[in-house]
N, C-alpha and C positions, 0 to 999 in steps of 0.2 A: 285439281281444280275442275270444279263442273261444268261444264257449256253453259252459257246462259241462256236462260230459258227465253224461246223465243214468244214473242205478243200474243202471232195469231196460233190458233188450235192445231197442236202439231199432231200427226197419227203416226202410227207406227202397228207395222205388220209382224203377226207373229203364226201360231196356229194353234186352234180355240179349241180346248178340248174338256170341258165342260161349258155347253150352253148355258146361255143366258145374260144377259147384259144387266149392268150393274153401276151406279157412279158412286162415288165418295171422295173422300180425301184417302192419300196416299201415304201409307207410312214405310220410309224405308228402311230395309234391314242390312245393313252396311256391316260385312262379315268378311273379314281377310281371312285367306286361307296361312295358319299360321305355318310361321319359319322354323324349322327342325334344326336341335345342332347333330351335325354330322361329324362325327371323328373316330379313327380306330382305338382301341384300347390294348390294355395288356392280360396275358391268359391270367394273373393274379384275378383281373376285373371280372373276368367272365363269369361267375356265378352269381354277383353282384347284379350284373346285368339282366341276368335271366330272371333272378326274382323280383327287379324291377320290373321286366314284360308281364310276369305271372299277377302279380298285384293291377298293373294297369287294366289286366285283359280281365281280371276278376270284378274288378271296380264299375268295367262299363256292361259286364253283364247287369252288376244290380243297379246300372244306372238304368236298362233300357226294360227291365223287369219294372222299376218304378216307375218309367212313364206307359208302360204296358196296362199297368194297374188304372192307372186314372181314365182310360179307354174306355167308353160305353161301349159294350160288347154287343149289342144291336146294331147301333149308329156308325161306329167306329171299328165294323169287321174287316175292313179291308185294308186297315192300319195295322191293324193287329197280326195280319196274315204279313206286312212288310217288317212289321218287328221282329217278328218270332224267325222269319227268313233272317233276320240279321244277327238272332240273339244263336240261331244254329250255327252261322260264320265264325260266331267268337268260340264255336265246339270244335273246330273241325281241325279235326286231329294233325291233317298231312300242312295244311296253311301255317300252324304254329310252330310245326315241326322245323318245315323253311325255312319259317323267323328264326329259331332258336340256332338252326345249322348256320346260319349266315353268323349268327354273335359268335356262335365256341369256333365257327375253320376261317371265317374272313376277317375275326375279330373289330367286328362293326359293334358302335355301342347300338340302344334296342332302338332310338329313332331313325337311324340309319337302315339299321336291318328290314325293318316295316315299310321305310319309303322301298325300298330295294325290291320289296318282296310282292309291294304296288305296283310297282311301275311294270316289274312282270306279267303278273294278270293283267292287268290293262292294254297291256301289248297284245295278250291274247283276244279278249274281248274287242279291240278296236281292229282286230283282222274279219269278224262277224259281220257279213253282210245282213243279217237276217236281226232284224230293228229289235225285234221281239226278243233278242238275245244279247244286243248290245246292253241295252236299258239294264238289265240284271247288275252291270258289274257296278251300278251307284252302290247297291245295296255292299259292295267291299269298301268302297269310297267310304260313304259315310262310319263303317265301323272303324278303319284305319284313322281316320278326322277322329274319332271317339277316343279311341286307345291314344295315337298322339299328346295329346289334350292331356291324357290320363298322367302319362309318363311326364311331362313339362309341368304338372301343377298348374294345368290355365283351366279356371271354369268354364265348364260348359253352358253357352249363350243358350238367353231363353227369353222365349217373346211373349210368355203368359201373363208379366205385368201388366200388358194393351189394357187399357181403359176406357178409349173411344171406339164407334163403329170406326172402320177402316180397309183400303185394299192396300193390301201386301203385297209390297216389292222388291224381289230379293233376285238374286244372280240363283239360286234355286232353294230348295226346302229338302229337309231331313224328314220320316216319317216322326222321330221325336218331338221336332220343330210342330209338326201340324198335331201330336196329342195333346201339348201343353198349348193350344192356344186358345181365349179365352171363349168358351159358348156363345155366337152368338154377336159377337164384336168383328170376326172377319169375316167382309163381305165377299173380299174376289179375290183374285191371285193374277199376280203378272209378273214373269222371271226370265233371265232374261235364258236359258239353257230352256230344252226339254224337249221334248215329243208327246202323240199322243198316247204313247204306253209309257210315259215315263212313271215315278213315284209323284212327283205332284199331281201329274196331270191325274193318277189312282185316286188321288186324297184330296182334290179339288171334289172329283165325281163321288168321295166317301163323304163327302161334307155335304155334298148338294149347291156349292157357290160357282159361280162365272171364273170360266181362267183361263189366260192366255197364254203360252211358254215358248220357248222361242225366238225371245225379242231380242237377243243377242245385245242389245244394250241402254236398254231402258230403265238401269238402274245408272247411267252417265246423262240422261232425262229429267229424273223424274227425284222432286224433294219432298221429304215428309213437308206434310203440309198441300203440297198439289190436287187440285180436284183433277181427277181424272173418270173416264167411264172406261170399262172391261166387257169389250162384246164379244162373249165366247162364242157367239153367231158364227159371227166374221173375222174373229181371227184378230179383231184390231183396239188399239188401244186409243185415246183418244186423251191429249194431256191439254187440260185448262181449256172446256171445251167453251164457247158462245154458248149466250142463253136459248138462242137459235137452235143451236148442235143438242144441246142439252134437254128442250121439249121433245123434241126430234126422236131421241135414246130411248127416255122416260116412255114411250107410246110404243114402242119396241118392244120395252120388257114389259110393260104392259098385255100385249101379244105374245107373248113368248110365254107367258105363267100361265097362261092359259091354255095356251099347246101344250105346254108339258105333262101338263093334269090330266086334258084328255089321253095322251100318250100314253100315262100310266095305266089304265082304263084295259090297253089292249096286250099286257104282258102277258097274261095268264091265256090269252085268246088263242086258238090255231092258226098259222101263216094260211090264210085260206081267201084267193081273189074271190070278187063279187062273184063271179062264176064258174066257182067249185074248182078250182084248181089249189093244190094242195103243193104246200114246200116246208120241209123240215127247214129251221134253224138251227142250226148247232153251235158251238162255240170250238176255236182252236185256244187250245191252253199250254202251258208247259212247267207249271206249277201246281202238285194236288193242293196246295192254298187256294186254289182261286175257285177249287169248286162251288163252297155255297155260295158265290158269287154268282157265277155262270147260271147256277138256279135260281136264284134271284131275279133275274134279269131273262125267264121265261126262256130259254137256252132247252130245247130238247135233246142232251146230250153231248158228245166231245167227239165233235167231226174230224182234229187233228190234235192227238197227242205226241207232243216234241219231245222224245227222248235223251235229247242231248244232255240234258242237265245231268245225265248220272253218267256221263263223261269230262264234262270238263274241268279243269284244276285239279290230274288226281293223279299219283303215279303207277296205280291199282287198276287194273280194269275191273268192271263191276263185275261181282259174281252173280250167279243165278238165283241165289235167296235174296241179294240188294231188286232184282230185277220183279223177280217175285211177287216180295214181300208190298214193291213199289204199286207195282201192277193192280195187285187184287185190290189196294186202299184205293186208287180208282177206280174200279168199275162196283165195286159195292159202295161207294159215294156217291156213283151217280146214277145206278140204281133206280128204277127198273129201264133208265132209259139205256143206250149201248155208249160204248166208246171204241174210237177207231185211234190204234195207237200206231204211228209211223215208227217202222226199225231205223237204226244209226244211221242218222245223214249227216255224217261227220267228214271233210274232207272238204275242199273247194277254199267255203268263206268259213267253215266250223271243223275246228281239228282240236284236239286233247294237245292239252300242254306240256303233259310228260308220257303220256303215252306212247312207247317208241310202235311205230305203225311203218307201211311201206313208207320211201323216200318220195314218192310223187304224193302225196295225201294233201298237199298245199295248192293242189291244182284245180281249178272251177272247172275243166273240162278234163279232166284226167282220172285218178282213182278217187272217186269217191261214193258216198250214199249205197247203193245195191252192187258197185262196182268192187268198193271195199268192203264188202261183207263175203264176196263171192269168191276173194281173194284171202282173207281173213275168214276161215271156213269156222271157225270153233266160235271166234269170237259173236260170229252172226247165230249157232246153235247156242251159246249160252242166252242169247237175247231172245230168242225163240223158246227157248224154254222156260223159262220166266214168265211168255207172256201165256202158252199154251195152259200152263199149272194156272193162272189167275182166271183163263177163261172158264174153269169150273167151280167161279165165286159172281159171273154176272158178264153181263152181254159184249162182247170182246170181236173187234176186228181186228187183221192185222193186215196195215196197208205198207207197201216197198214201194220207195221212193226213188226219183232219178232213171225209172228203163227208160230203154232206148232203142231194144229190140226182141224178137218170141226167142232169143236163148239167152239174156239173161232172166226172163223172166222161167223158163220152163227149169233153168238149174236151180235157182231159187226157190223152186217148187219141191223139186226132188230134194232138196234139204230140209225141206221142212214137211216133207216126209219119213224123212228118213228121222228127223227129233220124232214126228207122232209116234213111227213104230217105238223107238227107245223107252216113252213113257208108258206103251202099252205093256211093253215087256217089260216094265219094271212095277208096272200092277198103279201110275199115277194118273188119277183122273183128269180128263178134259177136255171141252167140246168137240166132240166127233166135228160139229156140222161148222165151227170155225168160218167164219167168211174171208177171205183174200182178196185184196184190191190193191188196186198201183194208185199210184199220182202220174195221171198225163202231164208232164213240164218239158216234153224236149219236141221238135219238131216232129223227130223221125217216129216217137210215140203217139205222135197226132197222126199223121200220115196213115201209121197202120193200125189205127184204133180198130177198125174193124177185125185183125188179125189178133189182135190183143185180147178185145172183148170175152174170145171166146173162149180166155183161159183162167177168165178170173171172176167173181163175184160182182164187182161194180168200181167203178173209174172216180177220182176224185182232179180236179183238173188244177194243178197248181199255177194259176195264170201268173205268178213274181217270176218263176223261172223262166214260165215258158215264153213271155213277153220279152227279157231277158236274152234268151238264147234264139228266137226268134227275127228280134233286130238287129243283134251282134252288138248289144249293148253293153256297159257298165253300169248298172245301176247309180253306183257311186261315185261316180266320174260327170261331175257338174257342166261339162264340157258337150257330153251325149247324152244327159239327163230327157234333151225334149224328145230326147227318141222314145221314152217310157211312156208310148200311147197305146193303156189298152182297146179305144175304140178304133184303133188299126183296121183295117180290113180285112188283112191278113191273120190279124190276133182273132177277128169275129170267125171269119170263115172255117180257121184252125178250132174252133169250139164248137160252133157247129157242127163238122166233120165227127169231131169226137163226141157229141152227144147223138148225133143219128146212129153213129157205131155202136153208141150202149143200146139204144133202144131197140135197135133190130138185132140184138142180139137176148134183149130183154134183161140187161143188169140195168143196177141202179147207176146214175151218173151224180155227183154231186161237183161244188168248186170249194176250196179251199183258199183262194190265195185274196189278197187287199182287196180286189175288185167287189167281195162279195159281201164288204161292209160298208162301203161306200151309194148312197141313196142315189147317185147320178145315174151307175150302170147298173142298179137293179132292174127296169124294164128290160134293156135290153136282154141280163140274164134269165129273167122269167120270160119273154120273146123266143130265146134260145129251148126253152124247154126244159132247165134245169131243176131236178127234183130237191136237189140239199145243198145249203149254201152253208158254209164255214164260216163265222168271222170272230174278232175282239165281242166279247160280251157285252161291251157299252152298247154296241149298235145294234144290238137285234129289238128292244123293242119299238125303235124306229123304223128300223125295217120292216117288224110286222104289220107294225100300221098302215107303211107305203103300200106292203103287197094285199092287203083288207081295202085297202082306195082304189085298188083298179080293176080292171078284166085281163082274165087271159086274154082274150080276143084283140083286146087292145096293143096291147105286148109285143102279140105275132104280126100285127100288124106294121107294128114300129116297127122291129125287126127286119120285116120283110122289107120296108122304106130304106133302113140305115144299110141292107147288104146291097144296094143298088149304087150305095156313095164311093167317092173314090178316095176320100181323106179321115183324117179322124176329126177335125176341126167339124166339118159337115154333119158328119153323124152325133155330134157335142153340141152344136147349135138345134138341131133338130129335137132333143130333151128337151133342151131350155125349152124349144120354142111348143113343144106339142103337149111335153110333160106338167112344167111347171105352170102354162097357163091351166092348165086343165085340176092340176092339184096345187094350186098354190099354196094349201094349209101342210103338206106335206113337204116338198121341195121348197120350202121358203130360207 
């Protein structure tokens, strides 16, 4: 039974990740996750079983190839990059293997074996502190939801028949869900699951509509039939708003379509203040999918590539030609611009799920990222080798992640010396002139940037960790969540230290971590003197626009105000107050 909808205009908080605000009526999509039967059988069954899994898993390949099809491969490329990642899942040789090992040695029928074989990866994926890694495991979700479905004889729901304009409200969405829906008839999205890199939030911004995810229960709200408004502005949903509320919206989006247009305007532009000061954008990725994406969206290259993906879920460690072969298809896609691809940072919040590795690899402060590679001598030259062979296909860094001190960084070197001579003496080509760079994230790497500087190409400052390990935080611990202040004084001072140490050392410094997509602390980062900023590709043509609306001068100025505060709260009202009056078209 629903709540009864209350008279006056209820809101509810979510977070907005495609701008724009939106009203209509509300249609909801009321979807139980169906009941599996679970039971053992007998070894007479077992063959029976298995060619039930093979039929189910065949079926939803041509199911997701057919709604593949109806995709406008312009409009709908970023759907397509989530299909195709799902239509790979239903390939992957060691996943079905499990299924099928659980029917013939644990004698589970196939629905049984599937949920079993879920709840495993999931386990892993929900050990990932790193968002951008979590988000992946839906893509297992939804195909396991498909095959289910397959095996049970239950049709697969489908919302193509909509007829009316409308916003959609659903507990979340399938990338299937958003190719079959009708052109043009859905206006927004409100669910109540999600993040800003989730697959809706992809397929909201692939569609170009208003959405809000996150609302944890706005589908116990909200009835077809409901006008509501969608401010992907603000994050907020607005159910059965006043004619009041509702002029109020309407002059919003009114203002909003028009920032957007101009925005469009400066993607192709250079990151370049009114007074000549110059910042690359790059984008961090961890899918070669997302490439024509990241080009799209005026991205000058791949400031942080996540290697994890060709560790996890696998019993295999990747060989040299998986590594390779991975490598070169990025940097000849992203071409002529470079990519900087970070070695294994598997260990902490990200560890292989059959990979047997050292017994500490589960530790955030223990063996992990450069710590297990240095430990793991081979497994760290096959990834090295991989990447050296690709750098003689287009413009290749390789940055090592997690130091902490000049001798894990000096043996790291001598290793991957020692891979160069190997390739030399085996007659395989590859950039002599190679560049090396760390990720500043730990204190004691801040401390001695200047010690550091001098043994590497250019510093990329990973402010998730180093914020993290700085306040003696949990990220993920709701409890000391408010500790996660990057305008800390502490956090500022520690970046500054470390970009005065590149530059009198004369390497490049860039940042990589959340901060550098977010419009609040870009002054401050361009204040700091940061030459290359890392972020999600959605955010860079906002950002270029911000860093086109201001002066260096102005920046260093702020800067120099916000390092005199003794809080973060201070230096956070001081934006508002100096920033957004001064650019309200940009900060709004």
């Amino acid at each position: 039974m629903r709540p009864k909808q209350q008279e006056k205009p209820s809101v509810l908080k979510g977070i907005g990740v495609c701008s724009g605000v939106i009203e209509g009526k509300a249609y909801l999509v009321e979807r139980q996750k169906i009941s599996a039967p679970n039971h053992y059988i007998k070894k007479a069954q077992v063959p029976q079983e298995l060619e039930r899994l093979e039929r189910a898993i065949e079926l939803a390949r041509e199911q997701l190839k057919s709604v593949r099809k109806k995709v406008d491969p312009q409009e709908g490329r970023d759907i397509i990059y989530i299909l195709n990642a799902q239509l790979m899942i239903l390939k992957d040789e060691m996943l079905i293997r499990s299924i099928t090992e659980r029917i013939e040695k644990e004698r589970l029928n196939a629905e049984w074996a599937l949920e079993r074989e879920l709840k495993k990866i999931e386990g892993l994926f929900d050990t990932l502190e790193d968002k951008y890694l979590q988000e992946k495991k839906n893509d297992i979700d939804y195909v396991v939801e498909r095959v289910l479905r397959n095996l049970m004889g239950k049709q697969q729901e489908s919302i193509s028949q909509i007829q009316d304009e409308v916003i959609l409200v659903a507990h979340d969405f399938s990338p299937a869900d958003t190719a079959q829906m009708p052109k043009g008839r859905i206006l927004g999205f409100a669910t109540d699951t999600g993040s800003k890199i989730s697959h809706t939030a992809i397929m909201a911004r692939a569609l170009a509509i208003p959405a809000v995810v996150g609302l944890e229960n706005i589908t116990e709200y909200v009835n077809t039939g409901d006008f509501i408004v969608v401010d992907g502005l603000a994050g907020e949903v607005i159910i059965n708003p006043t004619s009041g509320i509702r002029s109020k919206y309407k002059e919003k989006e009114r203002s909003y379509r028009f920032s957007a247009e101009e925005l469009l305007k400066s993607k192709d532009l250079s990151a370049e203040t009114m007074d000549g000061f110059r910042v690359k954008l790059k984008a961090n990725i961890g899918l070669i999918e997302e490439i024509p994406s990241i080009l799209d969206h005026g991205a000058e290259g791949i400031g942080l590539y996540r290697t994890e993906f060709l560790y996890l879920n696998r019993k295999v460690l990747p060989s040299e030609e998986e590594h390779f072969h991975n490598y070169r298809e990025v940097v000849e896609k992203i071409a002529p611009h470079s990519t900087t691809i970070r070695t294994l940072d598997l260990g902490g919040d990200k560890y292989a799920s059959e990979i047997e590795l050292a017994e500490e690899l589960n530790s955030s402060s223990g063996l992990r990222a450069i710590r297990l590679c240095l430990k793991e001598v081979e497994l760290f030259k096959t990834q090295l080798r991989g990447m050296l062979r690709a750098s003689a296909y287009g413009r290749l860094k390789i940055m090592l992640p997690m130091i902490s001190e000049i001798k894990e960084l000096r043996q790291a070197k001598e290793i991957l010396e020692e891979v160069k001579e190997s390739l030399r003496t085996e007659g395989i080509p590859f950039d002599e002139k190679i560049q090396l760079g760390i990720m500043i994230e730990t204190p004691s790497a801040s401390l001695t940037a200047d010690i550091l500087a001098r043994e590497v190409d250019f510093f990329s400052i990973g402010t998730n960790d180093l914020i993290q390990y700085s306040m003696a935080i949990d990220r993920v611990n709701e409890h000391v969540a408010y500790l996660y202040e990057p305008f800390h004084p502490a956090i500022l001072r520690l970046i500054k230290r470390v970009v005065n140490a590149a530059k009198g050392s004369k390497i490049k410094v860039g940042l990589c971590g959340e901060m550098a997509g977010e419009e609040i602390y870009l002054p401050i980062l361009l204040g700091l003197g940061l030459e290359e900023l890392s972020m999600n590709y959605i955010s860079i043509p906002r950002v270029k626009k911000i860093i086109r609306s201001i002066t260096y001068r102005e920046a260093r100025n702020l800067m120099e105000k916000a390092s005199t505060m003794k809080a973060a709260s201070e230096v956070e009202n001081l934006i508002w107050k100096d920033i957004k009056l001064q650019f309200p078209e940009v900060l709004s």
